[in-house]
N, C-alpha and C positions, 0 to 999 in steps of 0.2 A: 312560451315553451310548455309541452303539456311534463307529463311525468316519466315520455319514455326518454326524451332531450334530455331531461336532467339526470337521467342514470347514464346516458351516453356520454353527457359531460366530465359528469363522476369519475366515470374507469376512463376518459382519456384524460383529465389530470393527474389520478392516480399511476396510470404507466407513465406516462410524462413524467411524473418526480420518481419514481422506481428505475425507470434507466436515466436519469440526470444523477443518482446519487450511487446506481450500480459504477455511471465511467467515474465519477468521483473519488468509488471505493476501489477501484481497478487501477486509477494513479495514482495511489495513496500505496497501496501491496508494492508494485512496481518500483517506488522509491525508495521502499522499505527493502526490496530483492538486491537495488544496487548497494545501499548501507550495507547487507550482510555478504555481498560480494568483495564491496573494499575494506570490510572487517576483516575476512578471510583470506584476502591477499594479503592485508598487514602481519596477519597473526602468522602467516605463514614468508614471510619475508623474514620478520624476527627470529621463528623458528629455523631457519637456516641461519640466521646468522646466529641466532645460540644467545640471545638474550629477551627481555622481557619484552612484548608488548607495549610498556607503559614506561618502560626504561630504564627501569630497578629490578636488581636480579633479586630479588625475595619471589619465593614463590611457596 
């Protein structure tokens, strides 16, 4: 391989782990989105019902 294969190699490993770690970080958000969704369905179920989240009324 002369020197320009190996910069060609270079930047296609380098996008190659840049979008393997971009959809990684994009499932990773995503999981996180449904967490704070059925957080906020809880927190707001509780709040109708007029008691704590955690199930002690100290607040």
């Amino acid at each position: 391989m002369d020197g320009l294969g190996y910069l060609f190699t270079g930047f296609a490993v380098f996008w190659a782990g840049l979008f393997v770690y971009l959809l990684l970080l994009q499932a990773r958000i995503r999981g996180l989105n449904r967490e704070v969704e059925r957080l906020e369905e809880r927190l707001a179920e509780a709040d109708a019902a007029g008691t704590s989240p955690r199930g002690n009324a100290s607040r």
